[in-house]
N, C-alpha and C positions, 0 to 999 in steps of 0.2 A: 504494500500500500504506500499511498505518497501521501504528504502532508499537504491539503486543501487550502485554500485560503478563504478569507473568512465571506465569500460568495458563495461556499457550497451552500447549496440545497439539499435538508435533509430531513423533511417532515411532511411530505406530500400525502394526501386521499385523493382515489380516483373512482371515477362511475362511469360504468359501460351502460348501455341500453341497446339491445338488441332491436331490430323494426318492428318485430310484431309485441312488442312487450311495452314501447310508443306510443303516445296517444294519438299522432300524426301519422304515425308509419316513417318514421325517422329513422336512422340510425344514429346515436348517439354518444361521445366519448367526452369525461371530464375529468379535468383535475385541478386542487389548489394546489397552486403553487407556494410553497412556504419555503422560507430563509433560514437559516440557521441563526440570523438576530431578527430584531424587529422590522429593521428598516434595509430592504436591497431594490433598488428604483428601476421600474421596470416602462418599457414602452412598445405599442403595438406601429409596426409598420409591413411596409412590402416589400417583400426580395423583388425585383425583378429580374428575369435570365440574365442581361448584359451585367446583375450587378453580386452572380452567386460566383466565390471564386472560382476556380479551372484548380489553383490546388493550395492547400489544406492546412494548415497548420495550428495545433492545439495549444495553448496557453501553461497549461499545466500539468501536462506530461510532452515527450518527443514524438507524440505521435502525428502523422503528418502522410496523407494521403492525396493523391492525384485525381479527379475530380471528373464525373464524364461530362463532353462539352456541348449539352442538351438537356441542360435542365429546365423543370418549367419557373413559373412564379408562385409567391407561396404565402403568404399572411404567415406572421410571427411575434412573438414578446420577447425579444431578446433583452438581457442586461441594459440599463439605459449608460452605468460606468465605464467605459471602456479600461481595458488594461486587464481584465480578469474572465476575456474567452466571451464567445457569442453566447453560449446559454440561451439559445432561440425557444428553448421550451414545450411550443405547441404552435400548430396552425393547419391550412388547408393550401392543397396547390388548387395548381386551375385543369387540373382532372377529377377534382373533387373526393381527393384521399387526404383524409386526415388523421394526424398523427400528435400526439401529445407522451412527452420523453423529459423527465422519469420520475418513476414513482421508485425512491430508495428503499431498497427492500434488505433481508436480512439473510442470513448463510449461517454455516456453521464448521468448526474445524477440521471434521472429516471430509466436510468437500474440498475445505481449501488445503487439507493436508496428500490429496489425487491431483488436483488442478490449479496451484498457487495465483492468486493474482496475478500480471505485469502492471508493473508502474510505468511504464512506456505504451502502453495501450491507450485505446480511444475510454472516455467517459461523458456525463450530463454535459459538459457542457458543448458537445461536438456533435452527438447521437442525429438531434433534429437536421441541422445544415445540412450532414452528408450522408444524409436519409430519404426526407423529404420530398426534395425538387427534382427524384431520379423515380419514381417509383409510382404505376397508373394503377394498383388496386392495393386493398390492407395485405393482401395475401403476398403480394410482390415485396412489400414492405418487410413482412416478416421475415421474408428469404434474401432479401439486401441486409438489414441490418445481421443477422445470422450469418451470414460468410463474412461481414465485416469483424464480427467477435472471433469466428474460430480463426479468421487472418492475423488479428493484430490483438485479440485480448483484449481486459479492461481490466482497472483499478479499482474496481467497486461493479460489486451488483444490481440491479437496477429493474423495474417493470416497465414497458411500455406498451400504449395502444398503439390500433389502428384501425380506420373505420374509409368504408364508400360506400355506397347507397346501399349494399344488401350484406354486408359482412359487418360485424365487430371482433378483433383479434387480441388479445392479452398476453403477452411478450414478458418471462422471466428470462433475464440472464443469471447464469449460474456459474458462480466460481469466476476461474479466469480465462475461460477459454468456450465454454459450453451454453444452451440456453435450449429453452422449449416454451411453445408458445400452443396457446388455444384458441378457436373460432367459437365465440359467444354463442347458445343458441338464440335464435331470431326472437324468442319466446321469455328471453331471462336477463336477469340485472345483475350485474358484481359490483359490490362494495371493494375497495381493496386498499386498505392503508399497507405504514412502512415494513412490512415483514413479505417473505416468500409465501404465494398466494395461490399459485395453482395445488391440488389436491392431487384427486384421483386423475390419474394421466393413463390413455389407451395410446401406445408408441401403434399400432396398426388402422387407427381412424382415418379418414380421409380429413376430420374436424383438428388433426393434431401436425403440431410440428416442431422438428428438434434436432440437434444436431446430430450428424450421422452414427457418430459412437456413442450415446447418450447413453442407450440399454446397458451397453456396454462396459461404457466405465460405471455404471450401479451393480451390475452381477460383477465384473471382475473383483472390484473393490472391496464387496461386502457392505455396500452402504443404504441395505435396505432396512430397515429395522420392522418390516413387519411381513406376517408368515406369508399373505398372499397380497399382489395387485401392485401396484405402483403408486403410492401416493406423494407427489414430487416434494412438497411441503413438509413432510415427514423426513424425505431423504436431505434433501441440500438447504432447509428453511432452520427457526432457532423454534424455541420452543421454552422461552426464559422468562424469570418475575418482568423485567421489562416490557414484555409482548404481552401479560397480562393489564397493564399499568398506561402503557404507551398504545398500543396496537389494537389489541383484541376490540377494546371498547367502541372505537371507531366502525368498526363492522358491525358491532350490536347493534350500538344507534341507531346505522343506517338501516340494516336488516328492520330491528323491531318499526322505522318509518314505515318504512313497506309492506312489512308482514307483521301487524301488533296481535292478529292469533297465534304467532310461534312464542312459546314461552325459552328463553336461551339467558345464559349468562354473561355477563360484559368479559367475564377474563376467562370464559373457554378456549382452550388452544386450536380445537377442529370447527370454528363454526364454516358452515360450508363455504368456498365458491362460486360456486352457481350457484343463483338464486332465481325464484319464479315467484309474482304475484299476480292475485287477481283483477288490480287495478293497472289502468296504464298509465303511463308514466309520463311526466308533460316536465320542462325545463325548471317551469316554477319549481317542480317538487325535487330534483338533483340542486337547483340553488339554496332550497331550504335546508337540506342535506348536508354540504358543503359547506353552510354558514352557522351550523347545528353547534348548539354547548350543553346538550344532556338537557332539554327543556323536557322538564312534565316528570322531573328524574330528582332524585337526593344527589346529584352528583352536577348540578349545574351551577357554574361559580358563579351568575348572577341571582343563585334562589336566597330564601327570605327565611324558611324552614329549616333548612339544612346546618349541618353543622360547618367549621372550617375546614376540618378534616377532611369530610366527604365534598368539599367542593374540590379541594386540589387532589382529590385522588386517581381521576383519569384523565388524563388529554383529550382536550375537545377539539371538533372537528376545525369550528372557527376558532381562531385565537390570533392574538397581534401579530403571528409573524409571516399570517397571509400578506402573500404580496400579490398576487394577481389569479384569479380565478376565469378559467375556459370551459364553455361547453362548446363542442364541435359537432354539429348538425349536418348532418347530410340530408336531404328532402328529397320525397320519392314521391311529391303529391305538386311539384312544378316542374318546369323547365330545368336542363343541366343550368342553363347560363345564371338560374338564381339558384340553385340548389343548397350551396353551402353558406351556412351561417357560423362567424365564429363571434358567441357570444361571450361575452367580455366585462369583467367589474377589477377593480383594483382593490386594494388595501384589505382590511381584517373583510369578512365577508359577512359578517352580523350587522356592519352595517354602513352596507353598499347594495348597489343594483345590477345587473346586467343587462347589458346593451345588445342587440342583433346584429351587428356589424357582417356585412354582405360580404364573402370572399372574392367575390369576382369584381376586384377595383385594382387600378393602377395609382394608388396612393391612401393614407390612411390619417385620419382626422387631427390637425394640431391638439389638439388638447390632452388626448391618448399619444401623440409618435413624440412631442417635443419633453420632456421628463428630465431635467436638471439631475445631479447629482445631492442637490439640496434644495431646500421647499422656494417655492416659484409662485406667484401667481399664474392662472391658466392653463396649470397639471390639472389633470387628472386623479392621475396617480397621488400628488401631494396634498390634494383637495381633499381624496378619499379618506388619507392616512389623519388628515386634521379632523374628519369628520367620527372617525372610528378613537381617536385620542381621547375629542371631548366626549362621543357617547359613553366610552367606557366606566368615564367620571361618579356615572351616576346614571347607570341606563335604565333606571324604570321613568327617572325624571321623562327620560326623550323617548322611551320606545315607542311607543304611541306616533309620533313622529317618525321617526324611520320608518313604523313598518308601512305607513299612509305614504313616506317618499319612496319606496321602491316599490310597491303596489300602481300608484301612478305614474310612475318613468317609464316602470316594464309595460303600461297600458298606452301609454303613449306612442310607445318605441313599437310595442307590436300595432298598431293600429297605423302606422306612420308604414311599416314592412306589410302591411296587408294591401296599402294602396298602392305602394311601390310595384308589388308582384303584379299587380293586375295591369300595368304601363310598361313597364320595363321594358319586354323586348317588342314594344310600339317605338324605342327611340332611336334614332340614329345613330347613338352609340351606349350602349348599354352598359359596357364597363365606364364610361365617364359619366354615366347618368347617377351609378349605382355609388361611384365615390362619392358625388355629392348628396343622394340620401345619406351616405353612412358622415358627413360631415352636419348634414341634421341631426342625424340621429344622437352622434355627437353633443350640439350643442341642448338636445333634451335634458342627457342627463347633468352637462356640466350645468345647465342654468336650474335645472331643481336640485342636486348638488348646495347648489351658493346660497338657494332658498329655505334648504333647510337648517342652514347655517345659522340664518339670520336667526330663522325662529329660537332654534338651542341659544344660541347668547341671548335673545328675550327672555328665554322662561332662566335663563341662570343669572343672568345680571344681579337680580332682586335678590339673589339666595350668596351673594358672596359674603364672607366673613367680612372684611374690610370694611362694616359699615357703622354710622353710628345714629341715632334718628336725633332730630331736636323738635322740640314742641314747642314753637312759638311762633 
């Protein structure tokens, strides 16, 4: 392993949604993106091909690959600081495959005692650039990135997605040299925080895929630990107090969203995988998901009942060192030319909104792409993080307030994408039509954003300590 610098990302949740388990018939991939501090300034823009390099070089290892000279264009959140590696993160090209890289997952010493890391290998912050812009379904995507690990290794294990209009795929890398990856069914949802996530693995499906020695190095090594089947998680994942404290809990939460008839544990080590509900699944409900702190639970740090104990006792979904939250939409109910949506909020996710941001644009809204290294007027990003500082103060003061500003933004924003859809490819140029919705769309959220700013400093002015009244 190599020592990180203080840009790693290492606290990611991610949610798949298969199309037919959608409320739209979507295909659906998300993840927050968290920091290892509070604060790493993130911004969304566009690769275009004339601007993806030809070839390659990693910030922090020597890895360094040559680059094929046909990429497409791609929507992206990379690092807004430069000097510490693109960290592109997540996005959509314009064949409408979407990719979101990584979700930092866990291992354990027998795997890495067969397959040791390289520290000269690719990792997070490379995965997305020289993925992405080469690759026209999820399925291609798995098998690019897969001969990229068994060519050149990695320094860390990692999950990633990938999704196009009728596939969702879930990508473990294993160890330092190995991985395997699964096809969602159409029909199911995975939850999947920081730990190794795939289960029960069939190496014979057409639904599975893994590197060629995979079987292999498990039967030669002895690193099965149970008497029948394959379960990947069991063999190369951890199974530690941390995974109950940090990990497990995050799958409950989400699990019991979905399915509050299954009775399960927050710090069981097996909760499944795949998951199936009877309801279908709509954006709202992955955002509430993704911005979740154990509501309705003895373990939510902002309850009233609870002890202190039981609030710091598991890691919640939302928490201050969200930096940028993606849902990547594929739509199987318009046109390719509007199909992909990457929906987009920045800072802590309890309390912020998500935007619809159209993939098929040749540029991406000031207020989202322009992101200082330190707070700015006319961020986004620094807007969010101001807005998530003061709610955190005192959030029953303001909920009320937030949940009214992102209930209206998202109604806005989707009603704004409703009228979009039905013109768009009426205009003479529909990728320059669709930048400038997505620069409305834009200015929806910064200007209720700064509204409800206002309101928070009304209702606290009155309540500061600093005061003294006179009667006369």
């Amino acid at each position: 392993m190599i020592l990180l610098t203080k840009r790693y990302k290492g606290s990611c949740t991610t949610i798949l949604v298969g199309k037919k388990a959608s409320i739209d018939g979507s295909t659906m991939i998300a993840r927050n993106e968290d920091g290892a501090e509070a604060l790493n300034p993130e911004k969304f823009v566009y690769v275009k091909p004339e601007d993806q390099p030809r070839h390659y070089q990693a910030v922090l290892s020597k890895f360094h690959v040559e680059l094929p000279d046909n990429p497409l264009g791609y929507t992206s959140t990379p690092d807004a600081v430069d000097g510490h590696g693109i960290w592109a993160a997540a996005g959509i090209n314009s064949d409408n495959v979407a990719m979101t890289a990584t979700e930092t997952i866990t291992t354990n010493s027998r795997a890495l005692g067969v397959d040791p890391m390289n520290p000269d290998g690719l990792g997070e912050e490379d995965i997305t650039a020289i993925v992405l812009p080469y690759i026209h379904s999820a399925r291609e995507g798995v098998q690019r990135l897969g001969k990229l690990l068994e060519q050149y290794g990695t320094y860390e294990t990692n999950g990633i997605c990938f999704s196009d209009k009728d596939e969702c795929w879930y990508f473990d890398s294993i160890a330092g040299h190995h991985w395997a990856a699964v096809r969602i069914p159409d029909d199911a949802y995975v939850i999947a925080p920081n730990r190794f996530n795939i289960d029960h693995f069939d190496f014979d499906s057409d639904d599975t895929l893994c590197a060629p020695d995979l079987k292999q190095l498990v039967d030669e090594n002895h690193l099965n630990p149970d008497p029948e089947g394959y379960n990947l998680r069991h063999i190369f994942g951890s199974s530690t107090v941390k995974d109950t404290r940090y990990n497990n809990p995050r799958a409950w939460y989400g699990q019991k969203y979905f399915n509050p008839e299954i009775e399960q544990s927050p710090i069981d080590q097996d909760l499944p995988f795949i998951c199936r509900t009877e309801k279908k699944i709509s954006v709202e409900d992955i955002k509430f998901v993704l911005s979740s702190h154990y509501e309705n639970t003895d373990f939510d740090p902002y309850g009233t009942t609870n002890t202190e104990g039981q609030k710091k006792l598991y890691r919640p979904i939302g928490i201050n060192r969200n930096q940028e939250l993606h849902i990547l939409q594929i739509r199987n109910d318009v046109p390719k030319e509007i199909a992909g949506i990457h929906w987009l909020a920045y800072g802590p996710n309890t309390f912020n909104a998500v935007v619809p941001f159209y993939a098929n644009v040749d540029d991406t809204p000031a207020q989202y792409k322009n992101t200082g290294a330190h707070y700015t007027q006319g961020s986004q990003y620094w807007l969010s993080y101001l807005l998530g500082t003061f709610g955190d103060f005192d959030f029953h003061l303001f909920e009320d307030f937030e949940n009214i500003f992102e209930q209206n933004t998202v109604g806005e924003c989707r009603n704004i994408q409703l009228e979009t859809d039905k013109v768009a490819l009426d205009k003479p140029d529909t990728t320059a039509y669709l930048t400038e919705v997505n620069a409305k769309l834009a200015d929806v959220s910064f200007n209720n954003s700064n509204k409800l700013l206002g309101q928070m400093i009304e209702l606290a002015a009155p309540r500061m300590k600093l005061q003294f009244t006179l009667h006369d």
